[in-house]
C-alpha positions as CSV (number, residue, x, y, z in Angstrom):
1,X,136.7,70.6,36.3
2,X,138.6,71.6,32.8
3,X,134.9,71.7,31.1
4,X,134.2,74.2,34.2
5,X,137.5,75.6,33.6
6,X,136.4,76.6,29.6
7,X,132.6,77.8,30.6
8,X,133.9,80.4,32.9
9,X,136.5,81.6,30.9
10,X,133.9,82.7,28.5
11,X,132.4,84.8,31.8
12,X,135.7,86.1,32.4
13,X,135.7,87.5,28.9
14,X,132.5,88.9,29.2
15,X,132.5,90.6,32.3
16,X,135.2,93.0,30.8
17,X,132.8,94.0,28.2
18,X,130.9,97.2,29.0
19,X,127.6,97.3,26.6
20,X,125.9,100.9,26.7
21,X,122.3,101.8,26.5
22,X,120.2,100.0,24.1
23,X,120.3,101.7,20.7
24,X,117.5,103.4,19.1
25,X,116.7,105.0,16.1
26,X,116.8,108.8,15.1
27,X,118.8,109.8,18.7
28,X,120.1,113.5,19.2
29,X,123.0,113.8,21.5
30,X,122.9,117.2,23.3
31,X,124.7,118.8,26.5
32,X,123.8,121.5,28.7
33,X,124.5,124.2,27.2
34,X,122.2,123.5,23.8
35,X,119.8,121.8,26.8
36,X,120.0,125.7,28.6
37,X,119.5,127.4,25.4
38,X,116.3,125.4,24.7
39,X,115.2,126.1,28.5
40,X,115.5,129.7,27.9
41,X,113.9,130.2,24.7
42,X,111.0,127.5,24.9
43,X,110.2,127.1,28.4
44,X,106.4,128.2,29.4
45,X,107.0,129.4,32.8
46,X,109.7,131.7,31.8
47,X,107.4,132.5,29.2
48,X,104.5,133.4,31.4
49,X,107.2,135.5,33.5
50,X,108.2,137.8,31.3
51,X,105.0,139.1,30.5
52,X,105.2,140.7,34.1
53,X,108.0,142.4,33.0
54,X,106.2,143.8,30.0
55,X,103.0,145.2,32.1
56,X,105.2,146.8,34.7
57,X,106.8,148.5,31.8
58,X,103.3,149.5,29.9
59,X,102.6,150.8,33.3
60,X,105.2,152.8,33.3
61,X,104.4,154.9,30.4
62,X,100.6,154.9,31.5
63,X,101.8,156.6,34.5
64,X,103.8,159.5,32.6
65,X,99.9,160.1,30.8
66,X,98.8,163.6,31.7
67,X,94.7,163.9,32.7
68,X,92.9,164.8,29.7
69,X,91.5,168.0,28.9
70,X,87.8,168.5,28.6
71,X,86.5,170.5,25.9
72,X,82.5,171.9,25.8
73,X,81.1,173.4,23.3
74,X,77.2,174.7,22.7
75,X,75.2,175.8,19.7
76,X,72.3,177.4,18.2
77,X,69.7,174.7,17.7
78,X,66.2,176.7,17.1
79,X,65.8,177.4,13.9
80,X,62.0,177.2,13.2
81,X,59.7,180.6,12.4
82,X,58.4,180.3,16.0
83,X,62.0,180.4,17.8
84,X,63.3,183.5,15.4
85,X,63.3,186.4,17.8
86,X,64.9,184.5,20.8
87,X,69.0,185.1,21.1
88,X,70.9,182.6,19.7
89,X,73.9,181.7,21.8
90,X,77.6,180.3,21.2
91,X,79.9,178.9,23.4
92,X,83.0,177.3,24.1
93,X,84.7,175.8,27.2
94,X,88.2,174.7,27.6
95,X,88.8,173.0,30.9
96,X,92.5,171.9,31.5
97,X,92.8,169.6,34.9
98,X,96.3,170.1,36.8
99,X,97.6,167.6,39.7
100,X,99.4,169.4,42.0
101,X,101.5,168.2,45.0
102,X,104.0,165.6,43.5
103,X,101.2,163.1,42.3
104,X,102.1,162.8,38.9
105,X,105.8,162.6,40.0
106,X,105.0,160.3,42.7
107,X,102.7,157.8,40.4
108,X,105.9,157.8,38.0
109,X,108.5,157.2,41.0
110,X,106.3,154.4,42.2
111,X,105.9,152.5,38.7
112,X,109.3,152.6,37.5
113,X,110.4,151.4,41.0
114,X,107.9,148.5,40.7
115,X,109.4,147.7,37.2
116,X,112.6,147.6,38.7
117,X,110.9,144.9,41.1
118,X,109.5,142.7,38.1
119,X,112.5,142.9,36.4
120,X,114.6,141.7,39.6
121,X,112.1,138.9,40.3
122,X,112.4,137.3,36.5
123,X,116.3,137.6,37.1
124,X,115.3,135.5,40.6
125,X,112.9,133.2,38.3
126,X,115.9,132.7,36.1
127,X,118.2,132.1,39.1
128,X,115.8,129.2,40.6
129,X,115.4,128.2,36.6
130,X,119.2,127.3,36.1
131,X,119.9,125.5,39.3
132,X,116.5,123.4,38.5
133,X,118.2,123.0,35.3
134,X,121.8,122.1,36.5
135,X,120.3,119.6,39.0
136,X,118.0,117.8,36.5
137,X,120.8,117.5,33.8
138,X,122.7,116.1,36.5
139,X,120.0,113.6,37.6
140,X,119.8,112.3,34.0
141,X,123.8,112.3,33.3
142,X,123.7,110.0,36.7
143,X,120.8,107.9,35.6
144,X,122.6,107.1,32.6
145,X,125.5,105.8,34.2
146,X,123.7,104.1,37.0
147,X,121.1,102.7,33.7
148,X,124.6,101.8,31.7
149,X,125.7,100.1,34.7
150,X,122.2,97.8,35.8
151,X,122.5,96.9,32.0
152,X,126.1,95.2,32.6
153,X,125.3,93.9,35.7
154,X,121.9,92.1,33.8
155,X,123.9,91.0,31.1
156,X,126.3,89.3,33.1
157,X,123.9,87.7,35.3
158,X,122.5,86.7,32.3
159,X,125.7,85.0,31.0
160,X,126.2,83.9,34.4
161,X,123.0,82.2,34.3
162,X,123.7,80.4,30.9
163,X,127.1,79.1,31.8
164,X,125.5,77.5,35.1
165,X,123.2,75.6,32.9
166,X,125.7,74.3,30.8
167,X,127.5,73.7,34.1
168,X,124.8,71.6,35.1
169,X,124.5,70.0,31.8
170,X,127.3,68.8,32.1
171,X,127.3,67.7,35.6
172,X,129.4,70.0,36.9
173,X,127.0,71.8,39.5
174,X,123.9,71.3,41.7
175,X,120.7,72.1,40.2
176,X,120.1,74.2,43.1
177,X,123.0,76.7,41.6
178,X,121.3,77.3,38.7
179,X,118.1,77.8,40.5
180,X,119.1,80.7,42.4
181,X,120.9,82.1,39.6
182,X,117.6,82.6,37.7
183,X,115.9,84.0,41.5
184,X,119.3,86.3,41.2
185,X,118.5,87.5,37.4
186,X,114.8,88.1,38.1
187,X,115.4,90.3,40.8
188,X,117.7,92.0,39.5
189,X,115.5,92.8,36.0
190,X,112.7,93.8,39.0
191,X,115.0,96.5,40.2
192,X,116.2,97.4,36.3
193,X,112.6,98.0,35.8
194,X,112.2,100.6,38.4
195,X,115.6,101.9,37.5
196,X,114.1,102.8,34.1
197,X,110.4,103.9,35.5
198,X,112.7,106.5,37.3
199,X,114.3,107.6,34.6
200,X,111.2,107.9,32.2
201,X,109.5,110.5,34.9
202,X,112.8,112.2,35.0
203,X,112.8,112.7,31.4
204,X,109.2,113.9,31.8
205,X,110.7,116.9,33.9
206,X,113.7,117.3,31.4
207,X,110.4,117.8,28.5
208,X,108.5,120.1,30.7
209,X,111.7,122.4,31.4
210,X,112.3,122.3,27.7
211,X,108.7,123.3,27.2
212,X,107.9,120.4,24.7
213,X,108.7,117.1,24.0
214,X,111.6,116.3,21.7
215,X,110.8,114.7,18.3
216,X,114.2,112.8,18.8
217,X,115.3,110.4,22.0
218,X,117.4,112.4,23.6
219,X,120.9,111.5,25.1
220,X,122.7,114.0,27.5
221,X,126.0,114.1,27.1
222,X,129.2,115.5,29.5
223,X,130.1,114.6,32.6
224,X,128.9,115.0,36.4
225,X,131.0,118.0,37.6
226,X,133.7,116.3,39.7
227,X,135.5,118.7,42.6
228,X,135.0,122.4,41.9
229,X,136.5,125.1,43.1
230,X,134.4,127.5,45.6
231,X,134.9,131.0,47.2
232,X,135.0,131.4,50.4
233,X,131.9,131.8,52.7
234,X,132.7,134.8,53.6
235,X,132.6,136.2,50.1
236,X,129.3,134.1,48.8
237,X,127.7,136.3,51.8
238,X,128.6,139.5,51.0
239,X,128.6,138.8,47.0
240,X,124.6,137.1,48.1
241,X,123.0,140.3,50.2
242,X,124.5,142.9,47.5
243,X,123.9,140.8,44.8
244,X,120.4,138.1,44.9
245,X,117.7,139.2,42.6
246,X,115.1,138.1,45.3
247,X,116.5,141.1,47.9
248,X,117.0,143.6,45.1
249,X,113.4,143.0,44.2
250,X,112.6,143.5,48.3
251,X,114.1,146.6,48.1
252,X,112.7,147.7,45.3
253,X,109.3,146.7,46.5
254,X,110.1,148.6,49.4
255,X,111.2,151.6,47.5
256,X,108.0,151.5,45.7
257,X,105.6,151.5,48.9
258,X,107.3,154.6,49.8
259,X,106.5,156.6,46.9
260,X,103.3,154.6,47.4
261,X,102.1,156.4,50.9
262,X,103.6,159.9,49.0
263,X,100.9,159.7,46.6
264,X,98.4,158.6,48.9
265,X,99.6,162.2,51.2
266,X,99.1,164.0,48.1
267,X,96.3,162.3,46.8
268,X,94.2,163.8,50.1
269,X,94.8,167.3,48.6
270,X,92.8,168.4,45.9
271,X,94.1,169.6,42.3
272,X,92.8,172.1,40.0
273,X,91.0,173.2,37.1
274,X,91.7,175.8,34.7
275,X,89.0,177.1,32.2
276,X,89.0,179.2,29.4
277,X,86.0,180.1,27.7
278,X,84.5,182.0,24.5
279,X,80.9,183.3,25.0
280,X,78.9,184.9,22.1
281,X,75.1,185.7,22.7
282,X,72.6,187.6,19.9
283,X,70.5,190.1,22.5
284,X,66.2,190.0,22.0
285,X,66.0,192.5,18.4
286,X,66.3,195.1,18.0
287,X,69.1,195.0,21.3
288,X,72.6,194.2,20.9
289,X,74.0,191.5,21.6
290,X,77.0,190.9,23.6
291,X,80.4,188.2,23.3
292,X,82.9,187.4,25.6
293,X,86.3,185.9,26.7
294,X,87.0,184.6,30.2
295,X,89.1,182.7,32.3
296,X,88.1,180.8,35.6
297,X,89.1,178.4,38.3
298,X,88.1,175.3,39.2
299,X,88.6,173.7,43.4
300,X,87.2,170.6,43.9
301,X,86.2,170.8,47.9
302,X,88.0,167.5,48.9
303,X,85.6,166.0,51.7
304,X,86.9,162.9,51.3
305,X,90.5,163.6,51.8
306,X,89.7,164.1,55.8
307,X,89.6,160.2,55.6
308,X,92.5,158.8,56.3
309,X,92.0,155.2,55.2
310,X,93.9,154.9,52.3
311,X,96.9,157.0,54.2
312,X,96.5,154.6,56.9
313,X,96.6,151.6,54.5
314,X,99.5,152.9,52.4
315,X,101.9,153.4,55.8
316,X,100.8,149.4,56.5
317,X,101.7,148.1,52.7
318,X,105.3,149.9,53.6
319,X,105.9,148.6,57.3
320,X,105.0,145.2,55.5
321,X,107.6,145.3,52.6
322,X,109.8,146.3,55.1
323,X,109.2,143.6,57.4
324,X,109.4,140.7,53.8
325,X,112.6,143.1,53.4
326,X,114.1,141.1,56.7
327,X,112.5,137.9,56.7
328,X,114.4,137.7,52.9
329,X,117.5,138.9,54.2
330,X,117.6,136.3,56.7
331,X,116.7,133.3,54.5
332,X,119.4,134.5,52.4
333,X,122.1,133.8,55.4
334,X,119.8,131.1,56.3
335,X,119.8,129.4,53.3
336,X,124.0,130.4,52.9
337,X,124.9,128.3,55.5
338,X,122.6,125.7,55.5
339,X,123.8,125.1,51.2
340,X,127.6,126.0,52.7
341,X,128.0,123.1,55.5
342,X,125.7,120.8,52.9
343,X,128.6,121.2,50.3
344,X,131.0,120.6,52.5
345,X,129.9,116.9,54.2
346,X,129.3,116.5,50.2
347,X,132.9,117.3,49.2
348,X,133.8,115.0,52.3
349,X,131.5,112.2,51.3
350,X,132.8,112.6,47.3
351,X,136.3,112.3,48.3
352,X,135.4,108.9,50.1
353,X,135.2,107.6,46.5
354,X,138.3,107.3,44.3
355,X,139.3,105.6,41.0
356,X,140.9,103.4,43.3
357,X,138.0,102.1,45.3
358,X,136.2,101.4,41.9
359,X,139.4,99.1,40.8
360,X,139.9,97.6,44.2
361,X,136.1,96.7,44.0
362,X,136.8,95.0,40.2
363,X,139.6,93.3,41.9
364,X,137.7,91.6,44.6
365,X,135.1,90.3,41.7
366,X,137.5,89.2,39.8
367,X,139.1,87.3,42.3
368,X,136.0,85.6,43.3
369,X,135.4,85.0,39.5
370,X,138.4,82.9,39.5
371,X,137.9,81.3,43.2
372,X,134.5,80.1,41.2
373,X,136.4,78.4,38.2
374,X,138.7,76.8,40.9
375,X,136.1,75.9,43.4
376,X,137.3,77.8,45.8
377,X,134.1,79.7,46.9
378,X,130.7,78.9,46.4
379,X,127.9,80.3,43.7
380,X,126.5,82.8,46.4
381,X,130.0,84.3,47.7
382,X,130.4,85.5,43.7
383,X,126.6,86.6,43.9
384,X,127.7,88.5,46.8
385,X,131.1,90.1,45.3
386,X,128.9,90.9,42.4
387,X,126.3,92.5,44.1
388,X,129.3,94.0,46.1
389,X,130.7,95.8,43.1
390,X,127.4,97.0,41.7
391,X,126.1,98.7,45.0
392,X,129.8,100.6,45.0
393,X,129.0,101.7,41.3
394,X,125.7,102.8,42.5
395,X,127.4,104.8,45.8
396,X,129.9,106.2,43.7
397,X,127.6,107.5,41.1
398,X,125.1,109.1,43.8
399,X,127.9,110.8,45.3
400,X,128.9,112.3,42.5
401,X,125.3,113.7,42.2
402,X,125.0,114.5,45.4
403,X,128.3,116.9,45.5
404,X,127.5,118.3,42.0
405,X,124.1,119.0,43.5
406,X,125.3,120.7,46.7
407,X,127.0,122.8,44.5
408,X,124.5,123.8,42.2
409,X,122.1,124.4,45.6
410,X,124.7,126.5,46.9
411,X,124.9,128.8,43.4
412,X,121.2,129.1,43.8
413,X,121.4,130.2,47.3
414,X,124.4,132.5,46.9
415,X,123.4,133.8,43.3
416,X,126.7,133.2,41.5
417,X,127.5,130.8,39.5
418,X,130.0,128.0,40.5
419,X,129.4,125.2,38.4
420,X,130.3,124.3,34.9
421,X,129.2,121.2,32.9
């Protein structure tokens, strides 16, 4: 019993020791912010998404362009001995085009206000962008500590396992002990396995947000946003209809459907021409010849503006926008309270877990620890406290995901900001 007494003493010792991730060369610590930075500079979606921006504004200015002028002009060409007695004729032709009835305004009106639109819906891409953000750094900062923790828990199995075959050894335990130690460390390394398989595809998503892979191994530092304050629901409504980059950009789609079916209207009216022209012309010898200034107006008989197709369609683009208009609206106070009662069972469930639940839990292993060295209780009841311990570890750490997630969900939902790293 004193030989068992001196063996698991040297557990005791090491099942105080916390050992960390395994080391690795050339690692770069980073935390969200310089992780945020990097999202918003490198990644290739945002990328991609700004461009829109870009060819709503170059469609802007094409829509301030005037119609061009046209410009006609007609010379002598006979020259030869044969052609000499015939008049020879000179003429110029200015023809300006003007629209008429609001188009150009209209066209201009509708353009900026689907600018306006783009530019809302990249501040929307960037709203979805920094909660997917928020929520993966918090994934990783939990996989860490849940990774930190399976590494402990192998460890000591592992000394557990060593000190049973020295147990054996020297005749202090079954055979049968130390059998289902090494079943207990196999499984166990089974599970760290899929613990780290999870974490490798979750770095996978931390590369793609980045928009490349890091030349470093990267370790995310800070800790998993414990209880934060919120605003009332109340406020995150109001604060979400005036404020959410996806209904500004439904407005202004709406906005721009109007001035849409304007310009259709107008377009079924025809504009006009103005012409100024120079006419010179050498009369048949010996009569003169004659040269001549004049004006003129030019009316397109629009036909086609009795069809009232593209009126028709224009008035259906609008109802449409109007009706996305709603159905946005209402996910936004759908969405509200879903994200709002979701935070709070979170903050209820987060609360469940204390500092003192995590000690308490150490307490109860350690007790068994020292039941073991006496005796007292059998190789599978410590099995069990240890198993005990680790699965509260692993509750505690996905509840403190899970609340810091709810909150981030409910920024993204709300469009403000109530999380901080």
């Amino acid at each position: 019993m004193k030989a068992k007494k001196n063996i698991i003493a040297g557990v005791l010792l090491m099942l105080i020791t916390i050992s960390g991730l395994s080391a690795q060369r050339n690692i770069r610590e980073i935390n969200f912010d310089e992780f945020f930075q990097t999202v918003l500079t490198q990644n290739l979606e945002l990328i991609i998404e700004q461009y829109n921006v870009s060819i709503a504004e170059a469609a802007l200015a094409a829509s301030r362009v005037f119609e061009d002028p046209e410009l006609e002009m007609i010379f002598p060409v006979f020259d030869e001995d044969e052609f000499s007695g015939f008049p020879r004729n000179i003429e110029f032709e200015l023809e300006v085009p003007i629209e008429l009835f609001g188009k150009r305004r209209n066209r201009i009106r509708q353009a900026r206000a689907e600018k306006y639109a783009t530019e809302a819906g990249l501040d929307d891409f960037l709203r979805y962008l920094r909660a997917e953000a928020a929520s993966t750094y918090i994934d990783v900062l939990a996989n860490q500590l849940v990774l930190e923790r399976m590494n402990l828990n192998f460890e000591q199995l592992n000394q557990l396992l060593e000190v049973n075959r020295s147990l054996f050894e020297a005749g202090e335990i079954g055979e049968i002990d130390v059998l289902q130690t090494r079943v207990e460390v196999r499984l166990f390394q089974a599970e760290l396995f899929d613990a780290q398989i999870e974490f490798s595809e979750l770095m996978g998503e931390i590369y793609f947000l980045m928009g490349g892979m890091a030349e470093d191994s990267l370790v995310f530092r800070g800790d998993i946003p414990s209880i934060t304050p919120v605003i009332g629901f109340r406020n995150l409504k109001e604060m979400a209809l005036d404020q959410r980059p996806d209904l500004i950009a439904a407005r202004r789609t709406v906005e721009a459907f109007e001035y849409a079916m304007r310009l259709a209207r107008s377009e079924r009216l025809p504009d006009i021409s103005l012409i100024l022209g120079y006419h010179n012309e050498d009369a048949v010898r010996p009569g003169p010849g004659f040269a001549a200034v004049y004006g003129g107006l030019i009316i397109p008989l629009k036909f086609s503006g009795f069809n009232s197709g593209e009126m028709r369609m224009s008035r259906f683009e609008l109802e449409q926008s109007r009706a996305e208009l709603q159905a946005v609206t209402l996910d936004v106070e759908a969405g509200l309270l879903t994200a709002w009662e979701k935070y709070q069972l979170m903050l209820q469930k987060r609360l469940l877990f204390t500092e003192t639940i995590l000690q308490d839990a150490e307490r109860v292993r350690d007790a068994f620890v020292f039941s073991y060295q006496q005796g007292d209780v059998s190789l599978l009841e410590l099995l069990e406290a240890q198993s005990t311990l680790n699965e509260v570890f692993m509750n505690y750490y996905e509840a403190l995901s899970q609340y810091a997630n709810s909150v981030v969900e409910l920024s993204r939902v709300s469009g403000q900001w109530l999380i901080e790293f």
